[in-house]
ZAMI-403135 format. One record per residue (C-alpha): residue in one letter; x, y, z. Coordinates in steps of 0.05 Angstrom, whole numbers, plus 5000, padded with zeros to 4 digits. Example, Ala and Ser with C-alpha at 12.3 -4.5 7.8 and 13.67 -1.06 7.14 Angstrom:
A524649105156;S527349795143;
END
This chain:
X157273398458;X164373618459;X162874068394;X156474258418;X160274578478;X164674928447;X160675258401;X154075468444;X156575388522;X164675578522;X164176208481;X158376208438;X158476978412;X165376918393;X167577538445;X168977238514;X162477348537;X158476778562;X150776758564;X146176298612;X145975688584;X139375158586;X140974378574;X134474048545;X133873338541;X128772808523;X124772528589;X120472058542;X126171678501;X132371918526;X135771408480;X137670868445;X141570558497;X141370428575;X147870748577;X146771438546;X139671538593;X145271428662;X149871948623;X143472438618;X141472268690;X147972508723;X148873088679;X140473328708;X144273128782;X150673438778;X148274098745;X155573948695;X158173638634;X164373318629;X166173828697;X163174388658;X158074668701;X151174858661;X147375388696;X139075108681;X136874498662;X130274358632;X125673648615;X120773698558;X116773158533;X119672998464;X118772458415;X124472388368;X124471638335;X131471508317;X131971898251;X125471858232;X124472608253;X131572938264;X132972718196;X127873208177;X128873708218;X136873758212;X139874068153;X140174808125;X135475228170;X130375418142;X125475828182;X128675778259;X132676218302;X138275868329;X136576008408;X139375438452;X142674838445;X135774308438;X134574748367;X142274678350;X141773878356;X134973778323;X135074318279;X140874758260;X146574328226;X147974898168;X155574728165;X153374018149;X152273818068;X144673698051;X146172988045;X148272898112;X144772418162;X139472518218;X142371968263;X148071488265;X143270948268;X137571018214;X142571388166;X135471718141;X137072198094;X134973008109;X128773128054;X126673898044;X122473937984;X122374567957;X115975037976;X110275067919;X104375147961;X098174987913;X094074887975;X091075348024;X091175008096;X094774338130;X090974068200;X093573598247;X087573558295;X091373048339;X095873288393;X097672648441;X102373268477;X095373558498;X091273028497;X085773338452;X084073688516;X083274368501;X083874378427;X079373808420;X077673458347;X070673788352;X074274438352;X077674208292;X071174018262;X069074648271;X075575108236;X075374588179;X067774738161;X068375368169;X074975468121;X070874978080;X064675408081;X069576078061;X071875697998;X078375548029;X082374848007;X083774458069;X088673748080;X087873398149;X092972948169;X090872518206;X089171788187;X082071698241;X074571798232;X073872578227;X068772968184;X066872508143;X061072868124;X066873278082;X068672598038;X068872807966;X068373527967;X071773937927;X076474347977;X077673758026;X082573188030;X085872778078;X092072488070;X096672018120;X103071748087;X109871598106;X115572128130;X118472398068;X110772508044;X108372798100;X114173328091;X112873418019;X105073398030;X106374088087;X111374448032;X104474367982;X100974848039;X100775618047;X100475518119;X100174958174;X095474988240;X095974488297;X097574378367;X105174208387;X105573578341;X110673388300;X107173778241;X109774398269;X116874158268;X115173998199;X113474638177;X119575008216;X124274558188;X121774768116;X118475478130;X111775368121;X108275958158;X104875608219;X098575898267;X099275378335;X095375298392;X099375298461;X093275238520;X095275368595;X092474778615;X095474338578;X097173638615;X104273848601;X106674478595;X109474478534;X111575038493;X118174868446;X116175228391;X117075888431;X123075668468;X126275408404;X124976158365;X121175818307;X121076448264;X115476218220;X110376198276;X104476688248;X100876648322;X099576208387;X092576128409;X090975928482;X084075968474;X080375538427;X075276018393;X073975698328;X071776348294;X077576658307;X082476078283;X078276028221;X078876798210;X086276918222;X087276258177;X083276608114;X087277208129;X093576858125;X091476378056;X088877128021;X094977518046;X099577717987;X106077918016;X110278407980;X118178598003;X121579207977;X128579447999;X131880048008;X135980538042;X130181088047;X134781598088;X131282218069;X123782038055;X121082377977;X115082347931;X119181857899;X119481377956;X112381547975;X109481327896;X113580747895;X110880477969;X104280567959;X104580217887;X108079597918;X101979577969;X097479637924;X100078967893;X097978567951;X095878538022;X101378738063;X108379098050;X114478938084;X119379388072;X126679168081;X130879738112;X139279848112;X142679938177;X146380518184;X152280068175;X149579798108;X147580538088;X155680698094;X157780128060;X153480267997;X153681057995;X159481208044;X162081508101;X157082198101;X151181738099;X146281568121;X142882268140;X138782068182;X139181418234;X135580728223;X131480908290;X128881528257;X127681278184;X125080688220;X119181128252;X117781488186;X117580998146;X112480648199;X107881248204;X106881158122;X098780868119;X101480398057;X106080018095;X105079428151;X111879278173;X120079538172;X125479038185;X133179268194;X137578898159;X144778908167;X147878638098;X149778928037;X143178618007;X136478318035;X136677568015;X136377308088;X129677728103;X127477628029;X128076798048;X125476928115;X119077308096;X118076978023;X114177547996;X109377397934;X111278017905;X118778387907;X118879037877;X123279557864;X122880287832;X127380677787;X133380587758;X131879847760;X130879327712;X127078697719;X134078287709;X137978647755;X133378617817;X137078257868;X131977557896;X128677457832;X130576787824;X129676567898;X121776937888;X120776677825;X122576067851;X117075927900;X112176147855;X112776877866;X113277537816;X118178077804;X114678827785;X119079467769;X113580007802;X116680637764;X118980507699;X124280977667;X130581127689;X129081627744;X133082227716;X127482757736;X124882337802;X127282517862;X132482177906;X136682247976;X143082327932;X139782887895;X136483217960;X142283148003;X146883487938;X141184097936;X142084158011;X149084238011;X149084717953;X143585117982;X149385218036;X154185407987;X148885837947;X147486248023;X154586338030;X156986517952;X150587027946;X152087308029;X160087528007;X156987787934;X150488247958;X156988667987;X158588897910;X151088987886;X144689387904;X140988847893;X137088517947;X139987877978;X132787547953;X133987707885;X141887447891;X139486857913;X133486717861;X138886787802;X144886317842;X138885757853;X137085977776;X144685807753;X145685227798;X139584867755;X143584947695;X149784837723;X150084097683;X148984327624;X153984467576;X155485197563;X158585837586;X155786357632;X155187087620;X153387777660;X151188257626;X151688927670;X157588617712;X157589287747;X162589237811;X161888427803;X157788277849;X153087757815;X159187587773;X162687367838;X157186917850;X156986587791;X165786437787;X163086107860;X157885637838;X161285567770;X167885497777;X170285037712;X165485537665;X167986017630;X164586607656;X163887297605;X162887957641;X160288557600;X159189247619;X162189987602;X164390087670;X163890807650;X156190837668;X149990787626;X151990827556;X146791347542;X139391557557;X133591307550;X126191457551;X123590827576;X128590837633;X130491377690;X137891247686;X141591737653;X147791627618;X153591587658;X149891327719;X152590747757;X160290747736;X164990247768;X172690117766;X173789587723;X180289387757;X176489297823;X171988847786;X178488367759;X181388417825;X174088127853;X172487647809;X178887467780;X183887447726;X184486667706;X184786367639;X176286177657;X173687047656;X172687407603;X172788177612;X169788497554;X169089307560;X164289797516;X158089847494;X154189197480;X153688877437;X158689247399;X162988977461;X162188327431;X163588277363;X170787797383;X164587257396;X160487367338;X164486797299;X166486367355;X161685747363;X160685907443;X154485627475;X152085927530;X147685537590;X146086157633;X145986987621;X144587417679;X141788147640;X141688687681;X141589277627;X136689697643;X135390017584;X130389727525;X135889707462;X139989367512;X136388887537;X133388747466;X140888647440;X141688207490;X135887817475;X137987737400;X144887557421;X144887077467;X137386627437;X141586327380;X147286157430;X143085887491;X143685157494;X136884707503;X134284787573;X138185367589;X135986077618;X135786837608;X134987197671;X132687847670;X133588427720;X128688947736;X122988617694;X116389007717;X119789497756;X116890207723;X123490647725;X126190087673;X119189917629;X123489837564;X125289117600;X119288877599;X117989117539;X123688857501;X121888117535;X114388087513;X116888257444;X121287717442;X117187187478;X109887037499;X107386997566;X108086267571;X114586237561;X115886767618;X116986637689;X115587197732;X118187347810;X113287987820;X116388037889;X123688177862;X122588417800;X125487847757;X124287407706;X126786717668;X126186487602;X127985757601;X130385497519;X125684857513;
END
């Protein structure tokens, strides 16, 4: 009692703060001795222990038989939420070893056979707590037919005359055995109804999902199960409607849990496919969700984006799934335990080895499915989202100070830094062709700053005329100095002056790769040297973005891209007068 104190009365939390406190004690068999029963009796009296005051004090009717029951019911928990001190003493020794003993008199062993239900549904129709009142055996007839009737395997338990007309069919048994069976015969069971027996202990005490009956007129009061926060409760009845316990039973036996886990901060396609998949596996989806705390731990201090509450409701709104539990860990083995799904899955980037619970869900019988097979490269994810957010900032801000050194709309700016940023990865250098004053070039040092960046222009103008175009030569000079003084001088830019791609012959035999050329040449020889050019040197998935395609003052554009590539291969911003050629 001593320990008990201290650990769930003097400071239970562990921070100073003391909660109200109930002591529960057996009224039926208060013990084994004369003695302990006057102990018990002046504690009820005296409202203290020891000269600790308690604040409540409580009498339920409770039939524990020396070890017989504690013994089963002590242990690792398994399936209870440690509430008050009653659960503690019957049910909650975790920091004891398995081994360890329900009573210092029977020295019973603690027996929890492992959970391989190959049953449907366990019945005690006896309840001596109720006296068969309310939830009489008829009733019980009646839910056991009618499971019977919907192909459903049913045990009783319970050793007297009751539907015998059931004797030697198929889905029904009986079965009445001593302790350490009756526990073994409840873990064989996907779930366990009955009125406040000893049964339901049972199946707390091993997790065994349990639908109990709790009426309000009860000849005592009785409702421990609540009290105690059994966690594997499924429902209470107080009304004995037959139909509906034989319903929610069937819906219980043909449920096929399945648990997923994740961080989902900032809800994608990805997430969405890999939800509705894992529901599609079974009946109902329980999806397992990080605290914030957990999200900080595992992707760090900037995370998560948005707060459990909110991912919490989105996540709930989704049609494919049926419930959202927050878990605080680094991992979700307590829920996983908890909730024993039938299925666990997981989605990309995972494989079937590495999922985290298979063994425990393999273990009772359960399966392990990867929903999204591949390694996710091109899916979607929060990490890549959150990334193209934050660039998008730094694309506003790079293309904002660079529209002040071009004529070109902000739009267009934009289109070819979101263009770049696509490539970024990729190995290669940049180029602009038609640097101009550096605007666009200025843009691209931003985004790009570790590639080597290649500007090319006359600075002297348009290098002569030409039909197709309305430029004349010398139009549009610039100061090339103002350009290095813009865009810079380091050992990364590459100034190259002249006519192109004359301008160019120092590259001719250098092996340079090049993952993204900005052409704004205006002219059709130009732009068709550029074409020829920079092809060979364009590295796989990299782009050619063209200025002024479709606009009519510079046709020879257009026409020097259709004669170097087919439609398909074109992608056209009509709006802005742009295109991209991606090298696939």
């Amino acid at each position: 009692m001593a320990f008990l104190w201290e650990r769930f009365i003097a400071d239970p939390r562990g921070d100073g703060t003391v909660p109200p406190v109930e002591l529960i004690y057996d009224t039926w068999n208060p013990g084994d001795w004369e003695s302990r029963f006057v102990a018990w009796n002046k504690w009820r009296k005296d409202r203290s222990i020891e000269g600790r005051e308690f604040d409540h004090y409580r009498e339920l009717y409770l039939r524990i038989h020396g070890a017989m029951r504690q013994a089963s019911l002590c242990g690792i928990e398994r399936g209870l939420g440690r509430k008050n001190i009653f659960e503690y003493w019957f049910f909650g020794q975790e920091h004891m070893p398995e081994s360890c003993t329900g009573s210092d008199i029977y020295d019973v062993e603690i027996n929890h056979p492992p959970l391989l239900p190959d049953r449907d549904v366990y019945i005690s129709p006896h309840c001596k707590t109720q006296g068969n009142i309310t939830f009489t055996f008829d009733y019980w007839a009646q839910v056991v037919h009618k499971l019977i009737d919907a192909g459903v395997t049913v045990t009783v338990g319970y050793d007297g005359f009751f539907c015998e007309d059931l004797y030697r069919h198929p889905l029904y048994r009986k079965h009445w055995g001593d302790h350490r069976a009756w526990m073994e015969e409840v873990c064989r069971h996907r779930i366990v109804a009955c009125g406040n027996t000893g049964t339901g202990w049972l199946a707390a005490a091993c997790g065994v999902p349990l639908l109990t009956m709790e009426p309000p007129n009860s000849q005592m009061p009785d409702h421990r199960y609540r009290e105690c926060g059994l966690r594997n409760i499924v429902e209470v009845m107080d009304v004995p409607d037959a139909d509906y316990c034989a319903k929610r039973l069937i819906e219980e036996v043909r449920r096929v849990n399945v648990m997923t886990a994740g961080c989902y901060d900032v809800l994608h396609a990805g997430h969405v496919r890999h939800l509705e998949r894992s529901r599609s596996l079974g009946t109902r989806l329980v999806v397992a969700l990080n605290s914030d705390e957990s999200v900080r731990r595992l992707k760090g201090p900037t995370r998560p984006v948005n707060s459990q509450s909110q991912r919490k409701v989105v996540l709930e709104a989704l049609r494919c799934v049926d419930e959202v539990r927050v878990f605080d860990g680094d991992d979700a083995i307590p829920l996983l335990k908890e909730i024993r799904p039938s299925v666990l899955t997981n989605g990309h980037g995972y494989t079937y080895d590495k999922v985290v619970g298979r063994e425990l869900v393999e273990g009772w019988g359960g399966r392990v499915v990867i929903t999204c097979q591949g390694d996710g490269k091109d899916e979607p994810s929060t990490t890549k989202i959150v990334t193209r957010v934050l660039r998008s900032g730094d694309i506003i801000e790079a293309c904002r100070v660079g529209s002040a050194y071009s004529v070109n709309p902000f739009d267009k700016l934009k289109l070819a830094a979101e263009e770049f940023v696509k490539v970024e990865s990729l190995n290669g250098d940049v180029a602009d062709l038609g640097a101009y004053r550096g605007g666009v070039s200025l843009i691209l040092r931003r985004l790009g700053p570790g590639k080597h960046l290649h500007l090319f222009d006359t600075w002297s103008g348009t290098p002569f005329d030409d039909e197709l175009c309305h430029h004349k030569k010398g139009e549009w000079p610039a100061d090339l100095g103002e350009c290095k003084l813009l865009v810079g001088q380091d050992e990364r830019t590459h100034y190259y002056e002249g006519v192109f791609p004359y301008s160019a012959e120092e590259l001719r035999d250098e092996h340079k790769w090049f993952c993204f050329v900005y052409v704004d040449m205006d002219t059709y020889q130009s732009t068709r040297d550029a074409i020829k050019f920079f092809w060979p040197r364009l590295v796989q998935g990299g782009k050619l973005f063209f200025d002024d395609y479709r606009w009519e003052p510079c046709a020879g554009v257009k026409k020097a891209v259709l004669e170097a590539f087919s439609e398909g291969q074109i992608k056209v911003y009509d709006n802005l007068y742009t295109c991209v050629v991606t090298k696939l």
